[in-house]
KOLMIBA-691042 format. One record per residue (C-alpha): residue number from 1; residue in one letter; x, y, z. Coordinates in Angstrom, 3 decimals, padded with zeros to 6 digits. Layout:
<pts>
   i aa       px       py       pz
 NUM  A        X        Y        Z
...
</pts>
This chain:
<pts>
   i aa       px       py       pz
   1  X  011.912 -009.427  070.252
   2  X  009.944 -006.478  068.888
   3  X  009.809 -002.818  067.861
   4  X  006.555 -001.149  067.852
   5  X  005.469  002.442  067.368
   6  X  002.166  004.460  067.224
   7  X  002.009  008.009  066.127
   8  X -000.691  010.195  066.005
   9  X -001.046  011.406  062.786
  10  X -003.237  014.957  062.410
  11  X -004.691  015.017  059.083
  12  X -006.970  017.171  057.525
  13  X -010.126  015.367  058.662
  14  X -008.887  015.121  062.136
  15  X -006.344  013.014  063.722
  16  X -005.434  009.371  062.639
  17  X -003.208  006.834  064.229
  18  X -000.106  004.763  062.388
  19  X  000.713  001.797  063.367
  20  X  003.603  000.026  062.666
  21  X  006.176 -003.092  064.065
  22  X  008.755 -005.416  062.629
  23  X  007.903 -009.080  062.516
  24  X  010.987 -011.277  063.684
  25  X  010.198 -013.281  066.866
  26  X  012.772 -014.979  068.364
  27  X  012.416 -018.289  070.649
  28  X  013.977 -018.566  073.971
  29  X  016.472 -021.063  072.365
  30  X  017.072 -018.386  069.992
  31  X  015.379 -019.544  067.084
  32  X  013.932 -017.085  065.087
  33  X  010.646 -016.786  062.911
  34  X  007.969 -014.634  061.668
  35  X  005.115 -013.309  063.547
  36  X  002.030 -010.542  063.376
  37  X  002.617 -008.203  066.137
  38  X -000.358 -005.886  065.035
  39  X -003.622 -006.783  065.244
  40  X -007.161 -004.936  064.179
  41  X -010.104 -004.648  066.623
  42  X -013.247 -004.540  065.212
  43  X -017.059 -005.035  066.083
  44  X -018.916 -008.340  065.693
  45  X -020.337 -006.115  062.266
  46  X -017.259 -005.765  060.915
  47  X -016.443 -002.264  061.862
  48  X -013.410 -001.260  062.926
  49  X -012.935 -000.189  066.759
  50  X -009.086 -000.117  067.101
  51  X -005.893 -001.097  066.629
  52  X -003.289 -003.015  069.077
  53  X  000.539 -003.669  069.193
  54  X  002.480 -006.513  071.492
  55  X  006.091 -006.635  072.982
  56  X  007.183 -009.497  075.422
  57  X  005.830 -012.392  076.295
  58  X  004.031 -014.186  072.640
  59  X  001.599 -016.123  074.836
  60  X  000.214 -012.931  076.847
  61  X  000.310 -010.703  073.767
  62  X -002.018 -012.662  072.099
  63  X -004.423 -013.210  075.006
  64  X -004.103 -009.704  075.252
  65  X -005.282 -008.753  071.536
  66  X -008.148 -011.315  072.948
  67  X -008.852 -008.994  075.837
  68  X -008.770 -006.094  073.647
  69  X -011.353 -007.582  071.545
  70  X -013.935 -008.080  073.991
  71  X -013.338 -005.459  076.225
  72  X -013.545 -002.555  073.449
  73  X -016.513 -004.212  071.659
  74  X -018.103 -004.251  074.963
  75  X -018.144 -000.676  075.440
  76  X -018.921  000.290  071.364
  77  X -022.419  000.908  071.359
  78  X -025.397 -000.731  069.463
  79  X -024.249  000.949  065.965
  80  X -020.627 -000.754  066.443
  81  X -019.093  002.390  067.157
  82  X -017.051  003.344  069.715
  83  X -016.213  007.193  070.779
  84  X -013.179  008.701  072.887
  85  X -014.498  008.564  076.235
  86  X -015.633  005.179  075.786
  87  X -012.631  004.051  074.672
  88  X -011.227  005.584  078.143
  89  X -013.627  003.594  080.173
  90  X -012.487  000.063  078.018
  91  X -008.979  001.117  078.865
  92  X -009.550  001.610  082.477
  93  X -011.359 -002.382  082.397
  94  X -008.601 -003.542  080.457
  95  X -006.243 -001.794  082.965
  96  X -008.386 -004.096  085.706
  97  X -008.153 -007.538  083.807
  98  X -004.204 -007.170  083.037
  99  X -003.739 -006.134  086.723
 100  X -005.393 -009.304  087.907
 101  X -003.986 -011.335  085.860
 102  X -000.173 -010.554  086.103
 103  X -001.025 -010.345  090.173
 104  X -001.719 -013.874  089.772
 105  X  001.747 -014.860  087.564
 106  X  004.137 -013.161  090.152
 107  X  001.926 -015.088  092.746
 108  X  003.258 -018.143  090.909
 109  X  006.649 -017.117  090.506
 110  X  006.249 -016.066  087.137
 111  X  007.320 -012.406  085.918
 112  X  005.285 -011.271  083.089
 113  X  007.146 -010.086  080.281
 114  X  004.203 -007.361  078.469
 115  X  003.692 -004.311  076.793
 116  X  000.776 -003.012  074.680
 117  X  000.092 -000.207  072.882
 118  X -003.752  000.564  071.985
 119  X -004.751  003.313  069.381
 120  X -008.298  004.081  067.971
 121  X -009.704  007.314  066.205
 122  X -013.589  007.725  066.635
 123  X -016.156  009.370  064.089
 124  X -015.255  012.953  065.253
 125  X -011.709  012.139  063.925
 126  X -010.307  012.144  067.955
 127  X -007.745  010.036  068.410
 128  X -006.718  008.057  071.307
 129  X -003.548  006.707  072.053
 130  X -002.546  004.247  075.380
 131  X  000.720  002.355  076.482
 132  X  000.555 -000.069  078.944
 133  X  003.159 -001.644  080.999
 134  X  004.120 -004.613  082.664
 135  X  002.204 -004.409  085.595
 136  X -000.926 -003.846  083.263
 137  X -000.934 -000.291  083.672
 138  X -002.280  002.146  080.827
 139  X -001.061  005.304  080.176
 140  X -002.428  008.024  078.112
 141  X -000.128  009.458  075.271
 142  X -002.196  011.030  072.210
 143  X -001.848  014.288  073.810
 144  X  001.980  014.044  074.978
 145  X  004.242  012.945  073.634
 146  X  001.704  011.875  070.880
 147  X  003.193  008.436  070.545
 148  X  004.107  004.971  072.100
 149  X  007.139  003.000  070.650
 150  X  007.362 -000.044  072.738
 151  X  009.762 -003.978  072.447
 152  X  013.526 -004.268  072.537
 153  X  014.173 -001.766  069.560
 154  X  012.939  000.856  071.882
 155  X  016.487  000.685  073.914
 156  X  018.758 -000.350  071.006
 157  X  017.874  002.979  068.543
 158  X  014.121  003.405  068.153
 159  X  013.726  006.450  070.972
 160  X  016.412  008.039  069.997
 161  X  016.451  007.823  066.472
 162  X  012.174  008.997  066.546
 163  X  013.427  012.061  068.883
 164  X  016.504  012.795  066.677
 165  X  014.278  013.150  063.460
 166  X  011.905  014.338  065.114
 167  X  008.115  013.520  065.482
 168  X  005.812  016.437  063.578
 169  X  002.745  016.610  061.691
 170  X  004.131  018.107  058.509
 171  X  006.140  014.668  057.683
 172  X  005.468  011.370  056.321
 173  X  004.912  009.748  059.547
 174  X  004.812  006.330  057.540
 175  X  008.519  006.910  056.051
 176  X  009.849  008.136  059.491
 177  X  008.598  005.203  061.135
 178  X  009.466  002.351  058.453
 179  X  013.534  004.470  058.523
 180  X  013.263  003.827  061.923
 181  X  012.381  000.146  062.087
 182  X  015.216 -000.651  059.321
 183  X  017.673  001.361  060.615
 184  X  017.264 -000.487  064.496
 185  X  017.059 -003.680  062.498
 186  X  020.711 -002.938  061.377
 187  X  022.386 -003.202  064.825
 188  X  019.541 -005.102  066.738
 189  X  019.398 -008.727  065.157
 190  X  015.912 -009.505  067.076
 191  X  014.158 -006.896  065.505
 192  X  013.610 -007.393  061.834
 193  X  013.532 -005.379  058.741
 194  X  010.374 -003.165  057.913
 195  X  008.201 -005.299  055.584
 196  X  005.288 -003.569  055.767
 197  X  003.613 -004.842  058.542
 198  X  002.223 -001.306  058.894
 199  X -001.923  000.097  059.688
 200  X -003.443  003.286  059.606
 201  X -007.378  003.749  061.121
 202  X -008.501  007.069  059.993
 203  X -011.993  009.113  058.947
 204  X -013.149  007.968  055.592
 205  X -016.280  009.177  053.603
 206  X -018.241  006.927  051.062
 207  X -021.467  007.907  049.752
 208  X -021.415  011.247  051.990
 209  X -021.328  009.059  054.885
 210  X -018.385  009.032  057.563
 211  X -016.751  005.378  058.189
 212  X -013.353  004.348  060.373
 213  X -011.206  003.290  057.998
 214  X -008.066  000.804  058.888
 215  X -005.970 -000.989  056.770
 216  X -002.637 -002.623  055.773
 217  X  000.087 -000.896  054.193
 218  X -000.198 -001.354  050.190
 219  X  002.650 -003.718  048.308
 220  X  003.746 -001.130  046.016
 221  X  004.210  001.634  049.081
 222  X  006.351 -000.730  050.446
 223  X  008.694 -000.568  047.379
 224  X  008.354  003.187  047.099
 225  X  009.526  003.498  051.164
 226  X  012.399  000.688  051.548
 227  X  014.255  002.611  047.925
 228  X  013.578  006.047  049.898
 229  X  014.664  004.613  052.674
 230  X  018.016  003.600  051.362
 231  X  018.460  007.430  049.435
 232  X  017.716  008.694  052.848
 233  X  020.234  007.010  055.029
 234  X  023.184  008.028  052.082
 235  X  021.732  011.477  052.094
 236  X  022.561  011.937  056.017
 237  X  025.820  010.536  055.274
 238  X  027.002  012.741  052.917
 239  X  025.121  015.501  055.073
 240  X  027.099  014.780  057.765
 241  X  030.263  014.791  055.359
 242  X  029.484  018.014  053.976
 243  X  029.572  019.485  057.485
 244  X  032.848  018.364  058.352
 245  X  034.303  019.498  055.156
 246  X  032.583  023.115  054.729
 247  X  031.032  023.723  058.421
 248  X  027.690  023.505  060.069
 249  X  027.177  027.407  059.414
 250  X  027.368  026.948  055.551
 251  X  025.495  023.747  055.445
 252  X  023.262  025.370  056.793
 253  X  022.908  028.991  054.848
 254  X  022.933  026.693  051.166
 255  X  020.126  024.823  052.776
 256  X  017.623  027.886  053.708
 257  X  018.949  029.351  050.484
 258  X  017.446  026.447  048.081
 259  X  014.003  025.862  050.765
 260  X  013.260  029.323  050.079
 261  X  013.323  028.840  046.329
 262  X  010.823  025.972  046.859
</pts>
């Protein structure tokens, strides 16, 4: 199965969007084995349009991340960009392809297992951020909640550990989100580890020129966030601990005390 989340991320230059999933897949026998849930969008140029995630069915996700292709390069214009009203419009023809096609499963007796999340950021650093559903369905979440988290881990920790730490602007989005898909990966045995299977598309400059930048998480990130990760998770332990032993109220008091010396 799958865990999946997409944040927007505001950032100096505007907003960005983080993408990031596990990578266990898991037969219908139950064998398991490792697959790319992410996958970039990008003009026939080379430049990068968007970014989409899949939960459910492994056949439909990828046909899916086929339908995202053409659709969004379809509605980027000559220059191979694409802008946040356009990227509306390609939602709302996606929307009519999925809807079609599932229509035609359940005709057949089939009951299509799908979910997709679809983020892009355009050259005026806008962001846009869509979940759709099983029924093909998009919804519109870069303005609330500001995220999609979609796949099994939603139901067995992701929600509720992303609205128990809390999703804000002033935070390492990345680290929340790779804490997250480790920690659901401990009770959840089809969703894997994080491994850095993890995007960002963003505003970059080169040259005094404005680009969309996407890319992978690096190898040596990865390192830095699964030993933070680990110092994290003791930390809330002993957090926790510390509460029982001295009380919320002090906890509490030492903790404003030592922020305010910062």
């Amino acid at each position: 199965m799958t865990l999946v989340i997409a944040l927007k991320w505001p950032i100096s230059d505007g907003d960005a969007v983080l993408m990031v999933s596990d990578t266990r897949a898991t037969t219908s026998v139950g064998v398991m084995y490792e697959a790319k849930k992410i996958h970039a969008v990008t003009s026939a140029d080379g430049k990068n349009l968007g970014i989409v995630g899949g939960a459910g069915d492994p056949a439909l996700v990828k046909w899916s991340f086929q339908v995202a292709d053409e659709v969004m390069r379809e509605y980027a214009g000559e220059d191979g960009l694409i802008f946040f009203d356009e990227v509306r419009q390609a939602v709302r023809r996606m929307e009519d392809i999925f809807m079609h096609r599932f229509y035609e499963l359940r005709s057949r007796g089939v009951d299509p297992g799908f979910q997709l999340v679809l983020g892009s950021v355009d050259l005026d650093g806008k962001a846009s951020l869509y979940q759709f559903d099983s029924r093909g369905l998009a919804e519109p979440v870069h303005d609330d909640p500001g995220y999609a988290i979609i796949g099994s881990g939603m139901i067995t920790g992701g929600i509720l550990l992303l609205r128990l730490l809390g999703y804000r602007s002033d935070i390492d989005l990345g680290m929340l989100t790779a804490f997250i898909l480790d920690m659901v990966s401990e009770v959840d045995p089809s969703v894997g580890p994080f491994v850095g299977e993890s995007y960002l598309m963003r505003v970059g400059e080169r040259n005094d020129e404005k680009y969309i930048a996407l890319g992978p998480l690096k190898p040596e990130a990865l390192r830095e966030y699964k030993e933070k990760i680990a110092k994290r998770r003791e930390l809330i332990r002993e957090l926790w601990r510390l509460c029982d032993e001295v009380g919320e109220e002090e906890v509490w008091k030492k903790l404003m005390t030592n922020l305010e010396k910062t």
